[in-house]
N, C-alpha and C positions, 0 to 999 in steps of 0.2 A: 560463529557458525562453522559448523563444519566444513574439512574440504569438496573442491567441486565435485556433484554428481548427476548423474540427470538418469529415471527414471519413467519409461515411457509408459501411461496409466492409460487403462482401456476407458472410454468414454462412454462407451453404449454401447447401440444397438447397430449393427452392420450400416454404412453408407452414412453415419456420421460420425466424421473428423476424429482420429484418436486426439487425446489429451496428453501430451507432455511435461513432464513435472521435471524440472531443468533448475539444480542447486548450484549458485554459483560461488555460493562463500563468500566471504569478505571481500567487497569492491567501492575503488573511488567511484564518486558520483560520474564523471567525465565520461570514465570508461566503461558504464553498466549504459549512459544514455546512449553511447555511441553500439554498444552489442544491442541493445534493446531497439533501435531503426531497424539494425540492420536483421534485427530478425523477424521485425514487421513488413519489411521490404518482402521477404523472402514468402510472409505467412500471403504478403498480398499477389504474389506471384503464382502462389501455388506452390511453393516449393519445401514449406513445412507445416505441420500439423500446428491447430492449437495450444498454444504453449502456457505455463505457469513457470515465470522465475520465480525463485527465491532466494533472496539475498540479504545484506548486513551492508550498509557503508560507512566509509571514515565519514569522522563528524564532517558533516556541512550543513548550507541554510541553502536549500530553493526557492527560488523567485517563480511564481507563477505569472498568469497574465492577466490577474488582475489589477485592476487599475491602480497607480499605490502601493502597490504591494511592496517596493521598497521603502516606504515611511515605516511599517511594521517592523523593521531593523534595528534596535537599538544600541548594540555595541559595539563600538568605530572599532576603528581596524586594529588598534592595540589590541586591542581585547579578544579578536576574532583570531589573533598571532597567538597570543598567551595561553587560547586554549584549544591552539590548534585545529580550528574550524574554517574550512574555505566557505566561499560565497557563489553560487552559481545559478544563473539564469537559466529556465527552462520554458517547456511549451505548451504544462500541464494548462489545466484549469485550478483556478484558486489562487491562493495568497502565500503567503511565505510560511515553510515550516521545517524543519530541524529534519535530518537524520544523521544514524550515528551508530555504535556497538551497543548491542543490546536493543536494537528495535528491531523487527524482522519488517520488512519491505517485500512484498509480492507483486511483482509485473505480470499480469494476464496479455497477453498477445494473443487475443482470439479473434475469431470475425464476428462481428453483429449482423452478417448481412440477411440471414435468415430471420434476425429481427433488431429492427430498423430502430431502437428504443433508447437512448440512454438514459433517461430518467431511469427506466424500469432495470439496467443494467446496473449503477449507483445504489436501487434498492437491494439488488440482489448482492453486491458484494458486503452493503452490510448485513445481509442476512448472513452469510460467509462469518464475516467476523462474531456477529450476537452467537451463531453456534459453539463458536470457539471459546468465546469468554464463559458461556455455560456450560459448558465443557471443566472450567473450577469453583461452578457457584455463584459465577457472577450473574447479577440481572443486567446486563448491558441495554441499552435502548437509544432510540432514533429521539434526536430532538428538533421540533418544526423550524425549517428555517435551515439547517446547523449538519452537511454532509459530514458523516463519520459514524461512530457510536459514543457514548458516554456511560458511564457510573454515575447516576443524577448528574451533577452540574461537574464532573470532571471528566475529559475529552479523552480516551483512551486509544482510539486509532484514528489516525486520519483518512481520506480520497481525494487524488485529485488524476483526472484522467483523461487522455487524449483520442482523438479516435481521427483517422485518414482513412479514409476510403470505407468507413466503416469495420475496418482494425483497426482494434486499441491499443494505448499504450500508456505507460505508467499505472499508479493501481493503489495500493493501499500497503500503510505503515503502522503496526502495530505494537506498542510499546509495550515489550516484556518486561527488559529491564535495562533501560537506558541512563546517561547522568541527565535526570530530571531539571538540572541550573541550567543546562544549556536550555532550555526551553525559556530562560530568563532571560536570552539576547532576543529575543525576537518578542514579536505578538503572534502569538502562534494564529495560524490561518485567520490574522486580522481581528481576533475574538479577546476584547478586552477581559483580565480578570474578573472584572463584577459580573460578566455573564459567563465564564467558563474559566474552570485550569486545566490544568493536565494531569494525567497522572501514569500506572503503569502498574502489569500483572504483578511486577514487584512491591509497589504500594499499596495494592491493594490484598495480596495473598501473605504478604510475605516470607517466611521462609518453608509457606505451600508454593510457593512460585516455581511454574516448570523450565525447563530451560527453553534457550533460543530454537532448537534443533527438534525439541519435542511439540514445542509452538507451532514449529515450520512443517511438520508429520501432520501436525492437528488439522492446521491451514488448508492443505494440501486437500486432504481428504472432504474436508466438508466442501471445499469448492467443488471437488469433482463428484462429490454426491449429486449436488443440487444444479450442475451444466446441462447436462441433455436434457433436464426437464424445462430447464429456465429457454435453453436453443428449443424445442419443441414447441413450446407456449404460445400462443398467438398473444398477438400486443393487445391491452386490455382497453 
């Protein structure tokens, strides 16, 4: 990904929240979770607009909280050295999953307070993502059960997401073009292969495949299309 930028996107309609589009560039996990509090801290204080990171991180495996989630692990620690993958706990919701070069990772730091929803906030960011993937042709869709999106039965972005105070935090991970084998140390979001793999804009377009930077422009825009109408909305 490019280096850092941050572009502050108009959001609407006067008396709500500008949107912040804030590119962080390539970041270890440790240090995006540690900027990523601290700028929920600040969005729950009042002292910054809703924000959209967008970032890249060195390979690691997140641990969610769900329960188990570290039996979905399968490559001991040689292996985790060998391919330069650290291992780290976090606060999301969900189960263990990969990030790494080549998947773009989006952090939404916004408030729910005007609506009180998170199911309905989970559908909306895969709506976020189905726009994107069709954006090169792809038919992406929601499978019952199974947060993310898919290509039929292969897993193309993941969700997993926290909310304090009704700020959120953490967000979605969308595989452009990542090394696909790492996805071979773990069980991604606890989802055996007979009912899902994984895959990637890379796999699936190939050398129509956009980049990381043109993904994170894509991203960017369809979120912020679809915000003030989703903040607007009354809960259904």
């Amino acid at each position: 990904m490019s280096p850092p930028r941050q572009s502050p996107t108009p959001a609407g309609p006067p008396g709500l929240p500008t949107l912040a589009v804030v590119r962080w560039g390539r970041t270890a996990y440790a240090e995006a979770l540690a900027r990523q509090t601290a700028l929920q801290s600040a969005r729950l204080d009042g002292l910054a607009p809703d924000t959209l990171v967008l970032t890249e991180h060195d390979p690691v495996y997140t641990l969610g909280l769900h329960a188990g989630a570290d039996q979905n692990l399968l490559w001991d620690a040689a292996a985790l050295s060998r391919e330069h993958i650290t291992l780290h706990a976090t606060n999301r919701g969900g189960d263990i999953t990969y990030h790494g070069p080549g998947q773009l990772v989006a952090y939404p730091i916004v408030s729910l307070d005007g609506r009180r929803d998170l199911h309905a906030y989970l559908r909306f960011l895969e709506d976020v993502l189905i726009a994107v993937a069709a954006r090169h042709g792809l038919a992406a869709i929601r499978r019952e059960g199974l947060t993310g999106i898919w290509v039929e039965k292969r897993k193309l972005a993941a969700i997993g997401v926290a909310v304090r105070r009704w700020v959120t935090q953490h967000g979605v991970a969308l595989n452009v073009a990542p090394d696909l084998r790492h996805f071979g140390g773990i069980v991604p979001c606890g989802i055996v292969a007979s009912d899902g793999t994984v895959t990637s804009l890379a796999a699936e377009l190939g050398p129509r495949c956009p980049t990381l930077d043109e993904v994170a422009d894509q991203f960017a825009d369809e979120f912020a299309a679809r915000w003030v109408a989703f903040r607007a909305s009354s809960p259904s």
